[in-house]
N, C-alpha and C positions, 0 to 999 in steps of 0.2 A: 784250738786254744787261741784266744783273741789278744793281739799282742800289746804294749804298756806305752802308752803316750804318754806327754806331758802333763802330769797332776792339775795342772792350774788351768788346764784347755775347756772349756765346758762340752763335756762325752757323755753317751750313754748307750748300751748296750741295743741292737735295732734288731728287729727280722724288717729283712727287706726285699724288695722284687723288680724287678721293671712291672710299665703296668699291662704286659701280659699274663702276669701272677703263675708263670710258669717251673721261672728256677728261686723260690725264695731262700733267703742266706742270712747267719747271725753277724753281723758287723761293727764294727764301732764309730758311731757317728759323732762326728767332731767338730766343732763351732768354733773355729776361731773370729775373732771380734776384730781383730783390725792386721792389715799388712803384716805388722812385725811380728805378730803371734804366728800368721800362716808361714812365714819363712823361719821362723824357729820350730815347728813342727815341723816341715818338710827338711831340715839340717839335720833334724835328730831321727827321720825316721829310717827303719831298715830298708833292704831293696825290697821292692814286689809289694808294699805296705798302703800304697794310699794309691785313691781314685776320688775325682769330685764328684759332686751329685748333685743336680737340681732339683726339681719337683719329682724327678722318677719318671717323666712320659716315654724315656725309651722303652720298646715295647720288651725286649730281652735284660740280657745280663750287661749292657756295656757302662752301667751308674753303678754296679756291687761290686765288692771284692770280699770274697768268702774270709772270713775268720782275721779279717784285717780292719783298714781305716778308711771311710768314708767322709769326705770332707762337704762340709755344706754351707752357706757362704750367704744366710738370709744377713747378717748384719752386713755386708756390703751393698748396702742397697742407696747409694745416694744416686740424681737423675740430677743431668744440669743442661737444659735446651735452651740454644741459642738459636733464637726464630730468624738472624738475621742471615747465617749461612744453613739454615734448615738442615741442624745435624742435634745431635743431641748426647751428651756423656754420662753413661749411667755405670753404676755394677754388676758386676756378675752376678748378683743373687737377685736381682730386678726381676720378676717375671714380666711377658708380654701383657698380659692381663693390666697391673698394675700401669703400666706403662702406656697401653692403649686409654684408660682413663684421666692422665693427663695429656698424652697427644691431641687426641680429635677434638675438644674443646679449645684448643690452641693452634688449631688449624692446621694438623700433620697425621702424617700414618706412616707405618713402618713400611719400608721399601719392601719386606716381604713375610709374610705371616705363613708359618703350615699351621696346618688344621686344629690347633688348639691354642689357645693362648696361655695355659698352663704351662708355658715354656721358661724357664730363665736364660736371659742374656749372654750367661756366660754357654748354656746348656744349644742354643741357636747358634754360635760360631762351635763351639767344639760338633757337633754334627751337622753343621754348613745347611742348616735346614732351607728346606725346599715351598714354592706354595704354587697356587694357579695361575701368577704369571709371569714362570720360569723361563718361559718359551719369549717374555719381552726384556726381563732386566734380573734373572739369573739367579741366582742364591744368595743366602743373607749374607755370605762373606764376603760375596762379591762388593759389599755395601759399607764394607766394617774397612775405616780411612786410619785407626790404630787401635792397638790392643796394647795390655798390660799384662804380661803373663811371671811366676813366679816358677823358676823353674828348676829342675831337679836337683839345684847346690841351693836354690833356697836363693838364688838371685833376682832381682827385679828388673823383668827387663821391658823397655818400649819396641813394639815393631809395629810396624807400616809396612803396607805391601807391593812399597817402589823401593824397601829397605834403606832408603837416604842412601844412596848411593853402598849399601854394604849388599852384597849378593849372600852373605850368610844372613844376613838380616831378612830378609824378602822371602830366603828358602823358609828360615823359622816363621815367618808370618804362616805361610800357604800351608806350612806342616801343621801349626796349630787349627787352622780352619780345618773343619771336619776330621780332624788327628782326634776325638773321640776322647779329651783331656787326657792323652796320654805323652806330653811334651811338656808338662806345668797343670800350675792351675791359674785361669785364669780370671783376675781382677774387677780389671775394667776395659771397657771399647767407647771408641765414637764412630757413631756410623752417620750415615746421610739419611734425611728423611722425605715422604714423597708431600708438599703441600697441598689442603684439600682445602674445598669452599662450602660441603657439608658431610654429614657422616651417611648420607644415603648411599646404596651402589645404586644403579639401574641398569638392570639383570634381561637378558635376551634368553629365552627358554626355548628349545627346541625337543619336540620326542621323537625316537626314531626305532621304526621295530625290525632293525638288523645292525648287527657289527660294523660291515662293510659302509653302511653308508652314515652312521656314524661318525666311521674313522676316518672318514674320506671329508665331512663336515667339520670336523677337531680342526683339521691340516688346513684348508680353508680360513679357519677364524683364527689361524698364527697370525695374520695382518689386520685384522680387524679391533681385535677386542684386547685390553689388558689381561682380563683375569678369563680364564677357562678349564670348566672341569666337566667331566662325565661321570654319571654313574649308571653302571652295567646291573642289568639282572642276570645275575653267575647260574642260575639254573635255569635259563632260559636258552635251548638250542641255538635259535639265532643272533643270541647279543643283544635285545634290545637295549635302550639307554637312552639318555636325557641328558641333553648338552645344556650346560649352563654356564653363559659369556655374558663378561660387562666390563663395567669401571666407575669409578666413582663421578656422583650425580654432581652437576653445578649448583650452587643455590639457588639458580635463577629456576632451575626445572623441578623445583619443589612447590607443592601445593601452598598457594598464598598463606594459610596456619601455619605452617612449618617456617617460611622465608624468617621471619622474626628472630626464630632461633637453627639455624639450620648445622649446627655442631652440635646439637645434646647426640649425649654418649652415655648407656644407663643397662649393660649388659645386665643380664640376668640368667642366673641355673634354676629352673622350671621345677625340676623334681630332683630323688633320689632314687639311684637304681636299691633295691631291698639290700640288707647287709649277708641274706642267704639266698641262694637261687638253686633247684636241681639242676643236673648235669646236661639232662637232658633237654631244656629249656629250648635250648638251639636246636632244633634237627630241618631236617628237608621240608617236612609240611607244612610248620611256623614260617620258616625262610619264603618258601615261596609265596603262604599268603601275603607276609607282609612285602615280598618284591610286587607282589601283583597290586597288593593299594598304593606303593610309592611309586610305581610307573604309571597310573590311573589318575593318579592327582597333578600330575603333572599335564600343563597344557600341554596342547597339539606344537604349538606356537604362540607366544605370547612375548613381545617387543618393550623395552623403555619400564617395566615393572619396578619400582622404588622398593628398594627391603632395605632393611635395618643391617648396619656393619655384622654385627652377632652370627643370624642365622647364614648370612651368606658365608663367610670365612669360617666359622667355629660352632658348626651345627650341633656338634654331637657335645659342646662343653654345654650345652641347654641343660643336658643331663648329670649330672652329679656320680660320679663311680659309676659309670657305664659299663666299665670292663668287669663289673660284676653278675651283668646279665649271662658270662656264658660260664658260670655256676663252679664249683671251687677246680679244676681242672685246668681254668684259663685258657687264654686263646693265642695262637700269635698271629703273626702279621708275615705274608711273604709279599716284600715290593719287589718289583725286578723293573730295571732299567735298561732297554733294547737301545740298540740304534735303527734307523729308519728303513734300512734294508731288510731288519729281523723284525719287521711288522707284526708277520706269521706269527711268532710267538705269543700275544696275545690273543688270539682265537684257541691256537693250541694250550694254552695254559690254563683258560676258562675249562677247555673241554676238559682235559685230565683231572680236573678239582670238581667237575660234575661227577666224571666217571666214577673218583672216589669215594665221593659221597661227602663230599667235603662243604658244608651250604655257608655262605657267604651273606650276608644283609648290605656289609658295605663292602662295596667294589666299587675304586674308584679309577680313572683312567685321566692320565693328564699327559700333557705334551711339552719334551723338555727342547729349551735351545740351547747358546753354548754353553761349553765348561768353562766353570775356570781355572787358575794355574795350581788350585787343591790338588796335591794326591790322590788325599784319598777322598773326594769330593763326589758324592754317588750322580750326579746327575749328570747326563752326557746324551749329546742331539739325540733325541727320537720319542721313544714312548716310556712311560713308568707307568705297572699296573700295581696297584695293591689289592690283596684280599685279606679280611678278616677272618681267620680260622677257627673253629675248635680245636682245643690241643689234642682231643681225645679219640680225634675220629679215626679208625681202624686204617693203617696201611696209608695214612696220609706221610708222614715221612720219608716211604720210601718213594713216591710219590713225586717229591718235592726233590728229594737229592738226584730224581732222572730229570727234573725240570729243569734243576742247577746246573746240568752238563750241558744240556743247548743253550742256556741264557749265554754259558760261560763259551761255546762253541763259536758264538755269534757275535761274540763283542760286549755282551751284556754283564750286569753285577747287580749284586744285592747291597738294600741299603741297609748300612752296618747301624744306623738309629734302629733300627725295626729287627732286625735279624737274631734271632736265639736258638739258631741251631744250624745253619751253615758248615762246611768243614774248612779245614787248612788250606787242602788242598783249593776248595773253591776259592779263597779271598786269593792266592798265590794266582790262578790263574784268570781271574778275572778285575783284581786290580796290578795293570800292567807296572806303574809307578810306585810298587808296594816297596821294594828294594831303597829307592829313592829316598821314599819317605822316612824307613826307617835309618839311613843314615843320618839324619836329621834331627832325628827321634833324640840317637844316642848323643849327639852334641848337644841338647837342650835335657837329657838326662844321664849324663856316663853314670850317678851310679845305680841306675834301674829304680829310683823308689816309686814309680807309678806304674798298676799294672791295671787289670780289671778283669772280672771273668767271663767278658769277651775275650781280653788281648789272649786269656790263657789257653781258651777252647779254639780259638782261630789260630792259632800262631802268630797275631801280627805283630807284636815287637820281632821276633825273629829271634835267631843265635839262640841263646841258654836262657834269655829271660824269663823270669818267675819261677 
């Protein structure tokens, strides 16, 4: 039964999902319009009652809460960029997308993009998202100089993450970064931006037809390149893959056509994935033909290549409901995050996801540098692999919970954006700082009103919460 918020909120009854379209849930989504309406909803709400939500791109349950409140935060959307200290103040309900539309014709880019720009701002510091050049300047929170979070008495508070001299202050910044909106909901941020001279990257492509040399080419381009990523063919024995290293192009190294205008910025979604797809759609045979055209198209070697910000950063947003290719069953996502000595696990983790029969289209492979002073902040020196799964595929779960013992053996973790079916046990012993965080938690909410059903299936609040 869906519980009774403020009459004058604008609500309405939702089935919702993350967009692995896994755990869908009835909720009540709630729009407040300004500051004082979100802290009079959150004063009046019960414990365990509300979670925020952005667009929905985490791939599980950490944006729902079953039979409860949903907060969504598109009227907070004002942007105020000051080109002189290349930072920019926006809302919470900002998405990247939008955002990228007035940066790069103004001569900026976000310090750090994951893989879709379907993201809101406030939905990027609450899971500390990650992109391709983690390995040079870290995660987006590493970048966010303050935040406005409203928090569980319905307070308005300012944190920075030097805390002006308050050490509870600084602890609440780091808590709300990748804390999974579960400390408040949060506002507004200024972060820092990177200045560019056009929207070109120029992309270094390399193909390689084994793992090992590969992985040994990633480690390499840590000193070289800004931005670097690989994609793996997950059913292919030996790991091939396709390195792709760059950074953004100067205007001067643009084709004399372009020099005139060397900031147009005019993203576009291509098509629509169909509104129905069989289940089946995904299997081994498909997967492998289309691994075998997407590593064929790829040069040998190909240096200095100009692409368009779009395809390089946010390839798959070309696509329109994408996650509907792997047909009503859905898919999820296992990322794991090694450190450098548990290398190993990446060869071992492809194999076991062949053995199962588990096929993959996107496998991606990238290389993290340091952490920051986040908790629960998923990226930590070494490697993160993702695969895309079918939910459906036979004995893939158990599969996955024998993967999560060595990730967790080795120093490794799962990123809680991505994650919809981990256990308790796993988040306890693979986020060391879990304790930490949630004492933290409970000072920015003693009286539990924010939960979500991650927090519920994982245990991370801890104690009797929800």
């Amino acid at each position: 039964m869906l519980l009774t918020f403020p009459a004058d909120l604008p609500a309405s009854n939702q089935t919702l999902s993350g967009w692995g379209r896994t755990r869908p849930v009835t909720a009540q989504l709630l729009q407040p319009v300004s500051v004082e309406k979100l802290q009079q909803l959150i004063r009046q709400a019960p414990p365990g009652s509300l979670i925020a939500r952005g667009l929905g791109r985490s791939y599980g349950d950490a944006a729902q809460l079953r039979d409860a409140g949903v907060v969504e935060l598109s009227a907070f959307d004002a942007i105020r960029l000051d080109p002189a200290s290349a930072t920019v103040t926006c809302g919470a309900g900002v998405s990247l997308d939008h955002l990228l539309r007035l940066l790069v014709p103004a001569g900026f880019f976000l310090p750090v993009t994951p893989g879709t720009r379907k993201v809101t701002i406030g939905g990027a510091i609450a899971a500390d998202v990650h992109g391709k050049n983690h390995h040079v300047e870290g995660s987006f929170g590493t970048h966010v100089q303050s935040l406005r979070l409203v928090d569980g008495n319905g307070e308005l508070r300012l944190l920075t993450p030097s805390g002006r001299g308050s050490v509870d202050e600084a602890e609440q910044f780091w808590a709300t970064v990748g804390g999974m909106g579960l400390t408040g909901v949060i506002v507004e941020a200024t972060f820092a931006l990177i200045p560019i001279s056009s929207s070109l990257i120029s992309v270094d492509t390399h193909r390689y037809t084994d793992l090992e040399a590969l992985m040994a080419a990633m480690v390499e381009a840590d000193s070289r390149y800004r931005y670097s990523v690989a994609w793996v063919d997950s059913l292919d024995p030996k790991g091939r893959g396709v390195l792709t290293c760059g950074d953004h192009a100067p205007a001067e190294q643009l084709p004399k056509a372009q020099q005139s205008t060397p900031l147009d910025y005019d993203p576009k979604a291509l098509a629509s994935a169909p509104p129905f797809l069989p289940g089946g759609l995904l299997n081994r045979l498909t997967v492998r033909a289309f691994n075998e055209a997407w590593y064929r198209k790829a040069p040998r070697h190909r240096d200095g290549e100009l692409q368009a910000m779009a395809p390089f950063f946010h390839p798959l947003d070309g696509v329109q409901e994408w996650n509907r290719i792997y047909g009503p069953a859905g898919f999820l996502q296992y990322q794991v995050g090694v450190p450098d000595a548990a290398a190993h696990l990446v060869p071992r983790t492809l194999e076991a996801l062949r053995q199962v029969g588990a096929p993959s289209f996107l496998t991606v492979l990238k290389r993290f540098g340091h952490s920051n002073p986040a908790p629960l902040s998923f990226p930590l020196p070494g490697w993160t692999l993702a695969a895309d799964l079918p939910a459906a595929v036979p004995g893939l779960l158990e599969v996955l919970d024998q993967l999560d013992q060595e990730v967790a053996a080795a120093g490794g973790r799962l990123y809680l954006a991505k994650d919809s079916r981990q256990s308790a046990s796993m988040l306890q012993r693979s986020y060391p700082r879990l304790q930490e965080w949630q004492q933290t938690q409970r000072m920015l909410d003693p009286r539990r009103v924010f939960s979500s059903d991650l927090a519920l299936r994982t245990g991370l609040l801890g104690g009797d919460a929800g």
